[in-house]
N, C-alpha and C positions, 0 to 999 in steps of 0.2 A: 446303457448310456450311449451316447450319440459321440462320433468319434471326426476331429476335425484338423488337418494336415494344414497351418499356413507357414507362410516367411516370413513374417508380421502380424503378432496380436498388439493392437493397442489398449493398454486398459486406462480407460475414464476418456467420455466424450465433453470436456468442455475443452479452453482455449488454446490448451499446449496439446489435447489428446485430437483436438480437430487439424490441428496443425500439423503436429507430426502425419496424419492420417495422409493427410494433400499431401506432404512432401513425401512419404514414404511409397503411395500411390505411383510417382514420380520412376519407381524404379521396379513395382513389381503389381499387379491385379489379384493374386492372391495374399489377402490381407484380410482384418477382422479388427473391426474398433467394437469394444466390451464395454457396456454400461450401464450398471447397478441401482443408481439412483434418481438424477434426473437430465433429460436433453435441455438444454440452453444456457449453459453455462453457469457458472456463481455470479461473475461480471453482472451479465442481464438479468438475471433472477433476485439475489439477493444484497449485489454487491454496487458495483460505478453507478448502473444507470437509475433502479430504485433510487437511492441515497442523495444523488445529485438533482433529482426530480424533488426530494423534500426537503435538499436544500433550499435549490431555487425558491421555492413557494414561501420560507425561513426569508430569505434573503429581501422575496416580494415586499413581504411585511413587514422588516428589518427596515424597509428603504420608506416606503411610506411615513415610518414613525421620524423619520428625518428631515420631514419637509421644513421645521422651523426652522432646520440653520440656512436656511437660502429664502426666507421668509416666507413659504409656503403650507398656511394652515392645512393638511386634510382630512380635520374631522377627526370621528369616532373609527379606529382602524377594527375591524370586527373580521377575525379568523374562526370561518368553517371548517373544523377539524375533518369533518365526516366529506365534506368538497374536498379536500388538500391529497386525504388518503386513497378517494375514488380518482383522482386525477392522477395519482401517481399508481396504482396498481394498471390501471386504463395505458399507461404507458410503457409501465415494464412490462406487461403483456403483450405488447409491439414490438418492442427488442426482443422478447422472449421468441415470438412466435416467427420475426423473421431469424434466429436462430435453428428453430426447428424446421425450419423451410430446408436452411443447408442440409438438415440430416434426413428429412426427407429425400431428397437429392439424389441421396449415396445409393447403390446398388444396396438390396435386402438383403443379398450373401455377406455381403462388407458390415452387419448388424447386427451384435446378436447382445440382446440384454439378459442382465443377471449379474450378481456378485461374484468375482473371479477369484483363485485361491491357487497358491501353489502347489504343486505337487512335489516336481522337483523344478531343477534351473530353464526346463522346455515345456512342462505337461502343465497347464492350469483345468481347474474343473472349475466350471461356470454351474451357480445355482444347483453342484450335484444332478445336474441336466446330460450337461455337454463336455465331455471332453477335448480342449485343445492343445494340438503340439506342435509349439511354433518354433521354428528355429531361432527367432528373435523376438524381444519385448519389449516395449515401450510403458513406463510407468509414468500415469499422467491422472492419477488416481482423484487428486485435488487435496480440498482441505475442509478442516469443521470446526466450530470454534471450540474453544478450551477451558475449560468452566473450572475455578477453584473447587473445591470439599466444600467450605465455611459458606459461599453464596448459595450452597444445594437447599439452606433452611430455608430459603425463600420458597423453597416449593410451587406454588403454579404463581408465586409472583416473580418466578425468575423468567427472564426473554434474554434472548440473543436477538441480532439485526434481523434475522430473518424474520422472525414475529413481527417486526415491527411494521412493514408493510401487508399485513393483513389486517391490523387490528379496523374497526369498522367508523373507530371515533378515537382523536386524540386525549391520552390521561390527565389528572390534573398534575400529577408530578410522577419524579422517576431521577432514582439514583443510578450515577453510570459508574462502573467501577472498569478503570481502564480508559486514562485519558492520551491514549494512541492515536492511529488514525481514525478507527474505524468510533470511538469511542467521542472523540471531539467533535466530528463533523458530524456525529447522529444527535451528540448532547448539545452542542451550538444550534442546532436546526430547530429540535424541542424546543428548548429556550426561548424561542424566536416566534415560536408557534405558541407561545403562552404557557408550555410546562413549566414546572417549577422542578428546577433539576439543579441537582448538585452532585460534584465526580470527584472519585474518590482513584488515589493511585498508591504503586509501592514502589521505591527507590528514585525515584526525582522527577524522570521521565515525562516530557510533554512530547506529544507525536514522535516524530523521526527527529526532532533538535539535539545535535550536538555539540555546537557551538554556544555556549555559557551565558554567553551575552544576549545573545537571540532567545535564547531558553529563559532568561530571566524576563524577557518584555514583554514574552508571549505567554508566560504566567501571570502577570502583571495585568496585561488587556482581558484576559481570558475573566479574571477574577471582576473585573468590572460588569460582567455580564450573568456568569452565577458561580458559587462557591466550587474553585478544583484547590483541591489537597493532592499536589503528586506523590505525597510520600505520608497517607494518611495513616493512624492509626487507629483503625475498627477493632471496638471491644465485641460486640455481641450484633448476630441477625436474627432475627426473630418473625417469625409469621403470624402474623395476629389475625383478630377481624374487620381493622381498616386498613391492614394491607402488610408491609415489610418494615420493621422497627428496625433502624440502625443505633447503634451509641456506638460513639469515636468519641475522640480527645479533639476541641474543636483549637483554633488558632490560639486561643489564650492558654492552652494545654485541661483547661476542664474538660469534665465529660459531660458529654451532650446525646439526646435520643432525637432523631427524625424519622417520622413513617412517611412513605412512600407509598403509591399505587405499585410499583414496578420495582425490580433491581435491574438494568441494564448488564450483561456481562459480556465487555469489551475485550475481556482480556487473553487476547491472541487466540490463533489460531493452530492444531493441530495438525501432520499427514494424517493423509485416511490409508494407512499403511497397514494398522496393527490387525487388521481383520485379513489377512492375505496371507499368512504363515511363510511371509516373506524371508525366516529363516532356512525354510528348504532351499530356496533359490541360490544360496551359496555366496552369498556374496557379502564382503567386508561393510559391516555397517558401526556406525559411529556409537557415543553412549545413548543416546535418544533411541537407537534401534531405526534409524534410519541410512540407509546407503550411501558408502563413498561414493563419490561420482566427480569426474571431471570438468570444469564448469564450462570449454570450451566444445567439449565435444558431449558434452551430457553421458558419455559411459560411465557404466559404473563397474571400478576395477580396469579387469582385463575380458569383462565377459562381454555377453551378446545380449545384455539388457541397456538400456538406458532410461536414463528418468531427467521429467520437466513438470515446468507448472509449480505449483503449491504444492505438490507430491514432498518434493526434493528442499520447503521448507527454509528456500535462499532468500528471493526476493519478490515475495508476494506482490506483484504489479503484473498487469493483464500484459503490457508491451513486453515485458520481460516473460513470459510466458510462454505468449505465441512466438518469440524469437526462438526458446529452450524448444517447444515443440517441433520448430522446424528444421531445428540443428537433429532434433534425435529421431524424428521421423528420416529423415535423409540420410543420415548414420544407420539405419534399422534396413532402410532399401538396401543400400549400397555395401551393408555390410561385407565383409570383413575391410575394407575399404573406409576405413574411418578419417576423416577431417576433421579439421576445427571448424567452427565456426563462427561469424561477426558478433560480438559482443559486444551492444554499443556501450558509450558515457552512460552512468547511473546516474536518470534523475526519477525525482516523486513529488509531487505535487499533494499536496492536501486540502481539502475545497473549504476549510474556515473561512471566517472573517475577521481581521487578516488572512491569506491566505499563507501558507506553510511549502517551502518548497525547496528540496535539497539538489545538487547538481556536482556532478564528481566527486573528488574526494571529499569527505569529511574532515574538518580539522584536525583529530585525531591522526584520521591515513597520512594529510598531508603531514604532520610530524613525523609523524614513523618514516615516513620514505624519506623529506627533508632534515632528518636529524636534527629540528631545528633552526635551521637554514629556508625558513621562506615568513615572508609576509605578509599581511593582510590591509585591505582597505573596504573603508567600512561609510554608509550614507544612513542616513533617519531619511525618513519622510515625512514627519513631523511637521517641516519646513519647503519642501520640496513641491518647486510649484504647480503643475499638473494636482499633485495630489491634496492640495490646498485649497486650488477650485474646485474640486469634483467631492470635497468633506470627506477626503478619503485618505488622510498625510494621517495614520497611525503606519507602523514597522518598521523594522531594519533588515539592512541586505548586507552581508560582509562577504569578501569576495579572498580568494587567497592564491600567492603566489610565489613562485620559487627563486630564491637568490639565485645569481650568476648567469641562469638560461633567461627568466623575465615569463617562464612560460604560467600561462594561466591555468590554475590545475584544481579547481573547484568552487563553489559558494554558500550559502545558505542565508536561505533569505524567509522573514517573515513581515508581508507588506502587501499592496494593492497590484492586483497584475501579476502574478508570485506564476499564473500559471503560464502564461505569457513570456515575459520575463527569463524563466527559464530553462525555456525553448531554445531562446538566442544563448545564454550562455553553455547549454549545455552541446550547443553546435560549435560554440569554440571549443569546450573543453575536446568533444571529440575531432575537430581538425588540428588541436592539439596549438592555438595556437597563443603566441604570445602577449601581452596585455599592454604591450604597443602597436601592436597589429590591431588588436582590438577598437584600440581609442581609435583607430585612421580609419571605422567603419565611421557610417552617417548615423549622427545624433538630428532627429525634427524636436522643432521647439511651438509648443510645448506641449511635452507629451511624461509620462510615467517613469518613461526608459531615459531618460534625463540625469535620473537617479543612479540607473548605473555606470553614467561618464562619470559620475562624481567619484562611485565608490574605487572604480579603474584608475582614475586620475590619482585619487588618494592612496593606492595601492601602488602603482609606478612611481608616487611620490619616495615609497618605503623601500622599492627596492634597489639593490645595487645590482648591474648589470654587466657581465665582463667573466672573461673565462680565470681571473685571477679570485674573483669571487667566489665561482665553482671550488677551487683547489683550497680557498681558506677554510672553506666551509666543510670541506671533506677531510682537512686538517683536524679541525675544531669539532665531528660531532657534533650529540646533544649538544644546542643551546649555540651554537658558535655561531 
């Protein structure tokens, strides 16, 4: 077996394990990014850029069929399934392949593939090939989706996302079970493209919504388009010979049977952890068997590992990634020399129609932190005029904010512009600033973001401001 001394093994080369590589790079030449599966990320291969390309073409189609409300006959709208899918592999193959340009790039010593395993907390063996002994590790291993038992009957009618950008021609139908992120914006795109699709969920759940009132609209809009049950109840799957029989208990509580070409299975994602005997490595892991770890410095424990990316099972978004990667590649150089690192405002965008899009705290956090002591202001678009002319006034935005400071401390919004939108407020929440400071930014008329002078205005309306305020509120807790 082949025997290899670095100061840095990173294992898994996509967004956080390329990341950490650059910044780790930063502080030592002897190093080794490790990868088992495939170069160009999840992002380019099967995740943001695929997806948004079959949105688009969703969207293409979507808008076309709208020209009567502006008086605009056009015609017979006719979706080439097998064009839509050639267009969009044609493209992810672009991002894909200027990803592997980077990893061409890299020095051939800095590359070595295969599946890594640990031996103890320094020795990995790669592929039973290679042995490595690094003084430090970077876990950036990624993720793979998570597949119930009960969907397994589907047997080769079951797909994950990945499938879905191979297939050569679009289905006539397909159940998504897992109306998240990955599960709405695949099933809304279908949809749109002529599948006949219907999503099935368990416990209430619409994407990342946690605000009640948004959660209720956006199940409301959703259903106008094709049947989501977020909290369905599936009696029986079954694999026949036209395809995947489901029965559930439909809205009326009967029981109901629909076959499908496909089952979609949306429902979250997994670490790619449990293949790495990551119990030798010695380190304090959670009930999932995955690693404590610090969020600021990405260490896990008191050791000389760190972990980012989807590894670590936080916050599966690419920007959040490549920031985790850079914090623990730079932590892995520099070791024993550990920092924090920048953590910005959490925001997420979801590319529906509406578009879904959360920014700071959640309603929930801000409770727990405000004890009750903040308020909210809330706009429809409904009404709202930008999005009146452009046939695009469906969503709501509610915005939330703290008694006594006035400080602007999150939103969530489901509406036109969501991705936009929440750009601007999530640059307040991280300048951390007030939601009078806010209104004294420039509102242009007329435009989308009109809508959130409204919902700021309404929100300043509700709260009280003054350091007497602070003191009653931390008198009064809960609810005060």
């Amino acid at each position: 077996m082949d025997r290899r001394k670095v100061d840095v093994a990173i294992i898994g080369a996509g967004t956080a394990g390329m990341g950490a590589y650059r910044a780790a790079r930063k502080h030592t030449d002897n190093l080794v990014l490790i990868e088992g599966a495939h170069y160009g990320t999840t992002c380019a291969r099967v995740g943001c850029m695929p997806s948004k390309l079959l949105i688009a073409a969703a969207d293409s189609a979507y808008g076309m069929t709208q020209g009567p409300v502006f008086g605009v006959d056009p015609g017979e709208v006719r979706i080439d399934g097998k064009a839509v899918l050639e267009r969009v592999r044609r493209e992810r193959d672009r991002f894909v392949g200027f990803v592997q340009e980077t990893i061409d790039e890299m020095p051939e010593a800095h590359r070595l593939w295969g599946h890594a395993r640990f031996v103890d907390a320094h020795c990995l063996v790669v592929d039973e090939k290679v042995e490595v002994v690094a003084d430090r590790v970077v876990l950036a291993t990624g993720s793979r989706p998570n597949i119930p038992g009960f969907l397994k009957e589907a047997k080769d009618r079951l797909i994950v996302n990945d499938d879905i950008f191979e297939w050569a021609e679009l289905p006539a139908s397909v159940a998504v079970f897992g109306p998240g992120v990955i599960g709405l914006e695949l099933g809304q795109a279908l949809s749109r493209l002529g599948v006949r699709v219907r999503m099935f969920g368990v416990g209430g759940a619409v994407g990342p919504i946690r605000d009640k009132r948004i959660r209720d609209y956006a199940l409301t809009t959703f259903n106008r388009e094709f049947p989501l049950d977020p909290d369905a109840d599936v009696k029986a799957v079954v694999c026949t010979d036209n395809g995947v029989a489901i029965t559930f208990a439909d809205q009326h509580k009967d029981e109901a049977t629909e076959t499908f070409d496909f089952i979609l299975a949306a429902t979250g994602r997994k670490p790619n952890l449990d293949q790495m005997d990551i119990q030798n490595a010695g380190l304090g892991l959670d009930e999932r068997g995955a690693p404590l770890f610090n969020q600021y410095t990405m260490r896990c424990g008191d050791s000389h590992i760190f972990i980012a990316g989807d590894a670590n099972n936080d916050t599966p978004l690419l920007h959040e990634a490549a920031d985790e990667g850079r914090i623990a590649g730079d932590n892995a150089g520099r070791y024993p020399d550990v920092r924090a690192g920048l953590r910005r405002t959490p925001l997420a965008v979801v590319f529906t129609d509406p578009q879904i899009a959360t920014v700071g705290l959640t309603i929930d956090q801000v409770d727990e932190r405000c004890k009750g002591c903040f308020a909210v202001g809330e706009v429809s678009f409904e009404d709202q005029g930008r999005s009146r002319v452009i046939a695009r006034n469906r969503g709501l935005l509610r915005v939330y904010g703290e008694q006594g400071s006035g400080q602007f401390l999150g939103a969530e919004m489901f509406g036109p512009a969501a991705e936009h939108i929440s750009h601007l407020l999530a640059w307040s929440a991280q300048r951390r600033m007030t939601v009078n400071e806010m209104l004294d930014m420039p509102f242009y008329h007329p435009v989308i973001e009109e809508g959130v002078r409204t919902a700021l205005r309404a929100l300043n309306r509700n709260l009280n401001i003054g350091p007497e305020v602070i003191t009653r509120c931390m008198d009064c807790g809960p609810g005060g």
